[in-house]
N, C-alpha and C positions, 0 to 999 in steps of 0.2 A: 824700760831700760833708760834709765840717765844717764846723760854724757858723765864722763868722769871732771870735768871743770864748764864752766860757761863759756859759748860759744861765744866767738867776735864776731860782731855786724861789720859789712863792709858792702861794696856796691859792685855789679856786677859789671866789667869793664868787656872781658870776650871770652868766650870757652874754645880751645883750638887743640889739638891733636889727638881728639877726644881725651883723652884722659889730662890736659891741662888748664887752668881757669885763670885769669889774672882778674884780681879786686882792689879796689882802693879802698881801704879800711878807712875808721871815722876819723882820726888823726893828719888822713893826707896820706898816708903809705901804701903804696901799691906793690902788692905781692901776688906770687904766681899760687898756686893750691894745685893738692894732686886734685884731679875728678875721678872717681873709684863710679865710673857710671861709662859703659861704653856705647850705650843707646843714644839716640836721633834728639832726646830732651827734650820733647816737643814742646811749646807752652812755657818752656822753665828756664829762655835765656834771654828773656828782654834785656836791653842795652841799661843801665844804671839800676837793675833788680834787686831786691836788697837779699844778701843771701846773707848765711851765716858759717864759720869756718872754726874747727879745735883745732890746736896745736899741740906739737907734738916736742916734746924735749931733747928726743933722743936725739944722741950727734952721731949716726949711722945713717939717719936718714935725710935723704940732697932737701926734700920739700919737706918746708913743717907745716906749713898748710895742709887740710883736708876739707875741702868742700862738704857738709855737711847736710846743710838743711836751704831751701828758699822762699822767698814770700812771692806767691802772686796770685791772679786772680783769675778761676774760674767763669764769673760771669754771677758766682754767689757773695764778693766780696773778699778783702784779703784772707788767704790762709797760708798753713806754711806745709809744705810738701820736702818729704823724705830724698835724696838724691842717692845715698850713697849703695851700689849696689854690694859693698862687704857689711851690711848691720842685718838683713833680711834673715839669714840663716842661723845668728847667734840671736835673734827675734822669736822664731820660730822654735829654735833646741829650747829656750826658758820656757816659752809658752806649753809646747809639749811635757815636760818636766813637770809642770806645774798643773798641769790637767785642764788646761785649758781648751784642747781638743779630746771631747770626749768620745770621740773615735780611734785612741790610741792610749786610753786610761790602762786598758792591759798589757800595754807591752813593754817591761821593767827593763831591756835593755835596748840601749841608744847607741849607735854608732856614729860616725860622721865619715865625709868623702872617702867610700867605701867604692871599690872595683869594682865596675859589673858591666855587663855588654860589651860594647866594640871599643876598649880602651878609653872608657868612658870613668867619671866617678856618682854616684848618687848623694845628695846633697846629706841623707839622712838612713840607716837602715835598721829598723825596729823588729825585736827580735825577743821571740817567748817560747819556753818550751812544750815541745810536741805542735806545733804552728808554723806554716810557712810561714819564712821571711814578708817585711812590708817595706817598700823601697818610697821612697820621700823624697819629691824633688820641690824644690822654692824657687819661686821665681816673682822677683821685686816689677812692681807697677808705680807708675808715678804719672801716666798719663792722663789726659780727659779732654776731651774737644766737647761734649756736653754737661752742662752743670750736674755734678751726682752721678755721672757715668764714668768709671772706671776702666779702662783699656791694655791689653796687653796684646802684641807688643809695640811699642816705637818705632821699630826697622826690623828688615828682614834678618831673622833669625835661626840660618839654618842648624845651630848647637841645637836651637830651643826645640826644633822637629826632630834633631835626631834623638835628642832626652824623650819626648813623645813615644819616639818607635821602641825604646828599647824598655820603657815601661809596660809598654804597649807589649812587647816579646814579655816580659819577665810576669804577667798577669796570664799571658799563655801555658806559661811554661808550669802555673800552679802556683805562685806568692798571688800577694796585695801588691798593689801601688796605689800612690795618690800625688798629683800634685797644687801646690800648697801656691795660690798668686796672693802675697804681700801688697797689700796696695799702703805705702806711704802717706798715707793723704786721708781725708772725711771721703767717703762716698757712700751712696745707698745703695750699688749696683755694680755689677761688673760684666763686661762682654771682652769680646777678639775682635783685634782690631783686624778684620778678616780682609780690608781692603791695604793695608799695610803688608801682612803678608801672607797672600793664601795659600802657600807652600806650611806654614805652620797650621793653621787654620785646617789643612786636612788633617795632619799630622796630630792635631787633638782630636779631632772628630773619632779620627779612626783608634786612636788609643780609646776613649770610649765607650765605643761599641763592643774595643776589647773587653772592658771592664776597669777600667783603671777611673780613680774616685777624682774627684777635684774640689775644691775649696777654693773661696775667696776670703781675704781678712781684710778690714779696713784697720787704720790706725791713728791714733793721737797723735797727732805730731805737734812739735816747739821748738826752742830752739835749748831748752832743756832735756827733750828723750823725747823719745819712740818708743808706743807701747801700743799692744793690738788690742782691738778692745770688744769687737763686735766683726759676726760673720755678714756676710753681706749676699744677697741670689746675685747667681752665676746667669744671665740671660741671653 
């Protein structure tokens, strides 16, 4: 997926109320960006980072800033890592569409944040007939405290255990589930960051044993697009 125009370089001044960023672009102007990322950012906010920002035309919206994409460095060299947590699932609906996950080549209809569980929505719900339902949830990674290791999540996440349980109930009750960790970034690997939160950390485990499937995807990143390219073991 390409951005729709090129991204501005600017430099990473501070990120505050989670979801706001202020940058000085290369001209000298310092503006605020939304951050569509309400996780801890582990790794992804050194002080002068060079991040990257689209903008936005519409005059409906207060910020035309959008924190996009950042450069920095694992311990393999610069790369450039995914932030935004709204691109993961419009990532994921092309990839499927396109048969990229050959674990759902059958199922010709796509839903998106569909009702299920306890006032909950499922990111994704794949549907064939004479088959139960297949409930699809995605969930964006951008962390790494080891070079090639991949981690979710950043902070304690108890949405992301109750997504768990209720996949977890819906693989009980006679569908599929699966869910789908997006990682933003190159890695060869992916784990739980189990000492981050191990209230989720059960909360997968126990979904499962339920049966519920899981994936990792690594991805291209630039400051041109995001595009998934390669599965990567779940360890």
């Amino acid at each position: 997926m390409r951005f729709p125009a090129p991204l501005i370089p600017g430099r990473l001044l501070r990120r505050y109320k989670r979801f706001l960023a202020d940058v000085r672009l290369e001209d000298g102007e310092e503006v605020t960006a939304h951050c569509a990322n309400p996780g801890a950012m582990l790794g992804l906010l050194a002080a002068e980072g060079r991040v990257f920002l689209s903008r936005s035309d519409n005059p409906a919206r207060k910020l035309k800033y959008s924190w996009e994409v950042v450069e920095t460095d694992f311990g393999r060299g610069p790369e450039y890592v995914g932030v935004s947590t709204a691109l993961p699932n419009a990532l994921v609906g092309d990839a499927i569409r396109a048969g990229f996950f050959h674990e759902f080549s059958d199922w010709p209809t796509l839903r998106r944040e569909v009702k299920y569980g306890e006032a909950s929505r499922v990111d994704f719900l794949l549907e064939r007939e004479g088959a139960p339902p297949c409930y699809v949830e995605v969930k964006n990674v951008h962390m790494m405290r080891q070079p090639g290791l991949a981690e979710f999540p950043d902070c304690a996440t108890a949405r992301g255990a109750k997504h768990m349980r209720e996949l977890a109930a819906m693989v009980r009750g006679g569908a599929r589930a699966c869910v789908i960790f997006l990682v933003q970034m190159q890695a060869d690997r992916f784990t739980l960051a189990r000492d981050v939160d191990p209230a989720y950390a059960r909360a997968f485990d126990d979904a499962r044993a339920a049966g519920v499937e899981a994936l990792a995807v690594a991805c291209d990143v630039s400051p041109l697009g995001v595009e998934p390219v390669r599965r990567i073991p779940i360890v």
